[in-house]
Structure formats: C-alpha cells, structure tokens
C-alpha positions in Angstrom: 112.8 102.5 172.1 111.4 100.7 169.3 112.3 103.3 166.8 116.5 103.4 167.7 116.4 99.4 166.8 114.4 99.4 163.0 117.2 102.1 162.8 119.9 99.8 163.5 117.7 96.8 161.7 118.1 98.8 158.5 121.8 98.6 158.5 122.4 94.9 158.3 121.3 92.4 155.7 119.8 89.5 156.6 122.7 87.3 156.3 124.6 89.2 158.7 121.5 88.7 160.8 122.2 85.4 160.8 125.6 85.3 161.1 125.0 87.5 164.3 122.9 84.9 165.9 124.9 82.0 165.2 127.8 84.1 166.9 125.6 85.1 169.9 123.8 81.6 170.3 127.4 80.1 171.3 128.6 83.6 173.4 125.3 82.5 175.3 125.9 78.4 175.6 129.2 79.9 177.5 127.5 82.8 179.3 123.8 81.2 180.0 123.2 84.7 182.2 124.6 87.3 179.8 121.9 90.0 179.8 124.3 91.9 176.4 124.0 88.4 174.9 120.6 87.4 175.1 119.4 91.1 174.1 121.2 91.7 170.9 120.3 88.2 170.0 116.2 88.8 170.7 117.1 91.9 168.6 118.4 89.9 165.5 115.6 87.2 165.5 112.8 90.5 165.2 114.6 91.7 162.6 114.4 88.1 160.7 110.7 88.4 161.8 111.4 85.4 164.2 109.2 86.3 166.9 109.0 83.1 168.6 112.5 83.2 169.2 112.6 86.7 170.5 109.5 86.1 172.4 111.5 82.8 174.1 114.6 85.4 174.5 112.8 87.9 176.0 110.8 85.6 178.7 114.7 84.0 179.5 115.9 87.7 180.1 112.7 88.4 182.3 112.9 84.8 184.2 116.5 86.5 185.3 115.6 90.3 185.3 112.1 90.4 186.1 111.8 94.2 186.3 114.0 94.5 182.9 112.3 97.5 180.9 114.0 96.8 177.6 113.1 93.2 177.8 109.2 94.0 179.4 108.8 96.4 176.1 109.9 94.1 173.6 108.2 91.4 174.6 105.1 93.2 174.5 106.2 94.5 171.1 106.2 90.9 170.3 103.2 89.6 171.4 101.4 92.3 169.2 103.1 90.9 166.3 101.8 86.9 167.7 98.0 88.6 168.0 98.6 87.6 171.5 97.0 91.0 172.4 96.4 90.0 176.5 100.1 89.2 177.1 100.9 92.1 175.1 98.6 94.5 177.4 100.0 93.1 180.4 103.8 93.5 179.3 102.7 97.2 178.3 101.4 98.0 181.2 104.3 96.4 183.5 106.5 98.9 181.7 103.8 101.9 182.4 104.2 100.4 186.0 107.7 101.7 186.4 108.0 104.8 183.8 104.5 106.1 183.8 105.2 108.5 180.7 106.9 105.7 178.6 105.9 106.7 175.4 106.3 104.0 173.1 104.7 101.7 175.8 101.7 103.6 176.3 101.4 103.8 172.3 101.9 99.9 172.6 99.4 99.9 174.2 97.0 102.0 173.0 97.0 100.2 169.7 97.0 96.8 171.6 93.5 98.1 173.0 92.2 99.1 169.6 92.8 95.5 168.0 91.6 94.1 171.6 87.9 96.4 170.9 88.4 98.3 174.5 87.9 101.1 172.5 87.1 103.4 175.4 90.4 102.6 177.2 92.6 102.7 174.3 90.6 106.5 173.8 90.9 107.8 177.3 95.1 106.8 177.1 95.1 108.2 173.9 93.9 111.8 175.5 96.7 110.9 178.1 99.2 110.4 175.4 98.2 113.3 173.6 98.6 115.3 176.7 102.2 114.3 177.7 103.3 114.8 174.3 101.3 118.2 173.2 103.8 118.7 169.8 104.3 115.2 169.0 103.2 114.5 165.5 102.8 110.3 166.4 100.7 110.8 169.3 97.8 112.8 167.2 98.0 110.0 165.1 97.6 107.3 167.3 94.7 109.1 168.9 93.4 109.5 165.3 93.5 105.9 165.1 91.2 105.5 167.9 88.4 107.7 166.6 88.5 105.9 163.2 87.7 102.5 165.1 85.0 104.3 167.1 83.7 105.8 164.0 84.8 109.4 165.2 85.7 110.4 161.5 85.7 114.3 162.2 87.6 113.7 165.2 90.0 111.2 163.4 90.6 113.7 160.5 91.1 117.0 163.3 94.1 114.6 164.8 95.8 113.5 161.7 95.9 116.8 160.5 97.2 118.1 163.8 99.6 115.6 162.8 100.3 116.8 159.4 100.4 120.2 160.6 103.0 119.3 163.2 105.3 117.4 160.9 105.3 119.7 158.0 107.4 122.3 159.9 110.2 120.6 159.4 110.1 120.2 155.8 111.4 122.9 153.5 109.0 124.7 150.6 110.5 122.1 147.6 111.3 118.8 149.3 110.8 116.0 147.7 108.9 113.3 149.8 109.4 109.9 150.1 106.5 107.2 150.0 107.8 106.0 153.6 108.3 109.8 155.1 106.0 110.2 158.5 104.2 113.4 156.8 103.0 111.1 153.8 102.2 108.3 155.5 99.8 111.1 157.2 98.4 112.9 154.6 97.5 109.2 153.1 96.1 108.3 156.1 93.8 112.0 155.9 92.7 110.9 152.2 91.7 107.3 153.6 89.8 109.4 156.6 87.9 111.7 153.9 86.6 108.5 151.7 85.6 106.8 154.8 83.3 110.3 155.3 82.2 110.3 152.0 81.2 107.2 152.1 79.3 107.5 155.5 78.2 111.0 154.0 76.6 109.9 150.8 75.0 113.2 150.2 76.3 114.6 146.7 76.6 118.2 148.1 78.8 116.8 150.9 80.8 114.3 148.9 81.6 117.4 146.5 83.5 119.1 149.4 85.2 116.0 150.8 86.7 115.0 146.7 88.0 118.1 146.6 89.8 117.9 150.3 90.7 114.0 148.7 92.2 115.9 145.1 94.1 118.9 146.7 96.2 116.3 149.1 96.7 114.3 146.4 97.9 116.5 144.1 100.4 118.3 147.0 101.9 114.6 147.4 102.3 113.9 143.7 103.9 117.6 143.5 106.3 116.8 145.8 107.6 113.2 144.2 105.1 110.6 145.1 104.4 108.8 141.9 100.5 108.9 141.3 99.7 105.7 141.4 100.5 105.5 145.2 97.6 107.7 145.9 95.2 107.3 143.4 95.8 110.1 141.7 92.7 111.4 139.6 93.4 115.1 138.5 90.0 117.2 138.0 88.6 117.6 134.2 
C-alpha cells in the first residue's frame, strides 16, 4: 500500500537513503534476480523523488515477475508522478485485474482518469469506490475530486463533507489539528469547494450564505491550532 511506505519514508533521512541504495545496488550486482533487493531499492529512489530509477526497478522486477502486485502498483504510482498517465492506467488496471477491490489501485486510478479528462470513467469508478468502501473517509474524497473537475460543485461539497463528517469521529472535543491531518486537508478542500460556488454563484444573496459556510470552517480550524494565515482567515466585523 502506498500509505505503509511514505510511513516508513518518513523515518529515514535522505542520506541514509542513499546510503541504502549504494548498499542495495552491490547486494543486486551479486544477486541480479533478488526480488527483496530490487524492491527496497525502487523504494529508496521514490523516496529521493528518483522516479526514473524506480520506474527502471520496477519494469526489471516485472520483466522477472510479470504478475508482481507490489511492483504493477508502484510502477503505476510512478508513472503518475512522470505524467505518463497511459502507462499508469494500464499498470492500474493490471493490478484491478487480479484484486478487483484493490483500493489504492482503483484510487490510482481514478485520479489517473481525472488528469487523463475521461471524466465519466474516473466518475462511474469513483461510485464503485465509494461503494466498496461505504465509511472510508478517502474514498468521498476522491469521488469529490471527480465532481470538482466535472463542475459538480454541490456534489463535490456533499462528498467532502461526507468526508469530514467521517473523519471527525475520531478526533476528540479539544484536539489540536495539524496543517497535514486528513480532517484539515478536508475541511480546506470544502472552503476551496465553497469559493469555487461563489464564484460560479455571483449572486450577492447567494454568496452571503456560501462566506459564511467559508468563515465558520475557518474559524473551527484556526480554533483548533491552524495558524490563520493557512486558511485565509478573515474573522467577521
């Protein structure tokens, strides 16, 4: 799962990144067919951001395991980050080939779709998505996603708060928040959804409404320890 390795990607500095692929580079001159190997070095040159390498690790594990999930997903992963959104939609749906309800796969793609402008596609996966994963905050959100590039604002904004909705029960009444925690990112993502609609609103009335949906989330998320600048933060007079 692309989540487990930023995890583990967090741990190391990038030195010791380096280190770890000079040591794996020679454990794999001796063991050209090492599957551990050439994995955990494809995972140290996307931590570096080196996705050439990784995408040239990856396609050497696949030339030996063809079928290899891991090594399928990653490489898709990859050739997102390349913009080589084709490759990356085929690699996806390889994966979706042999676990139909692999999540991070069919998110892959999903999002792969959206930057691709199959639009209708990445929507009718996202209802899929949605489906397998009923409480799953991410999934809301990545349909969400979806609406905002078909212009679906009041769709968009019903899914990320689904999302908020779903990820707020696990904080407690006073926790502080984090600028990187998945409810904030969310609630940011709601204010960016309300502008949008104001802006495709432009009727004052309307807009009225919509600023005050824009303040009260703003001022929850600077109540809770987001500094104000990081949402714009304009209290009412």
């Amino acid at each position: 799962m692309a989540f487990a390795f930023f995890l583990s990607a967090n741990a190391q500095t990038q030195q010791q990144w380096r280190d770890s692929i000079s040591v794996l580079s020679k454990k794999i001159e001796q063991n050209p067919k090492s599957l551990e190997y050439r994995m955990r070095k494809a995972e140290c040159n996307i931590a570096l951001e080196q996705w050439q390498y990784a995408l040239d690790e990856y396609s050497n594990i696949l030339d030996l395991h063809p079928t290899h999930i891991g090594a399928l997903y990653f490489r898709a992963f990859v050739n997102q980050k390349l913009h080589r959104y084709s490759f990356a939609r085929a690699d996806y749906e390889q994966v979706l080939k042999y676990e139909p309800d692999h999540k991070s796969a069919l998110t892959g793609l999903i999002l792969t779709k959206i930057e691709e402008q199959r639009l209708q596609e990445a929507y009718d996966q996202a209802n899929h998505l949605v489906e397998l994963y009923k409480d799953d905050a991410a999934s809301y959100a990545v349909r969400a996603q979806v609406e905002e590039a078909m212009g679906k604002l009041s769709l968009a904004i019903d899914d990320i708060s689904s999302a908020i909705d779903i990820t707020a029960k696990n904080l407690t009444p006073n926790q502080r928040l984090s600028y990187a925690d998945e409810y904030t990112q969310y609630v940011l993502q709601r204010i960016a959804l309300y502008r949008k609609q104001m802006e495709q609103i432009k009727k004052k009335k309307s807009d009225d409404g919509i600023l005050d949906k824009i303040e009260a989330d703003q001022a929850m998320l600077v109540s809770r320890g987001i500094p104000s600048r990081a949402v714009k933060y304009k209290p009412k007079n």
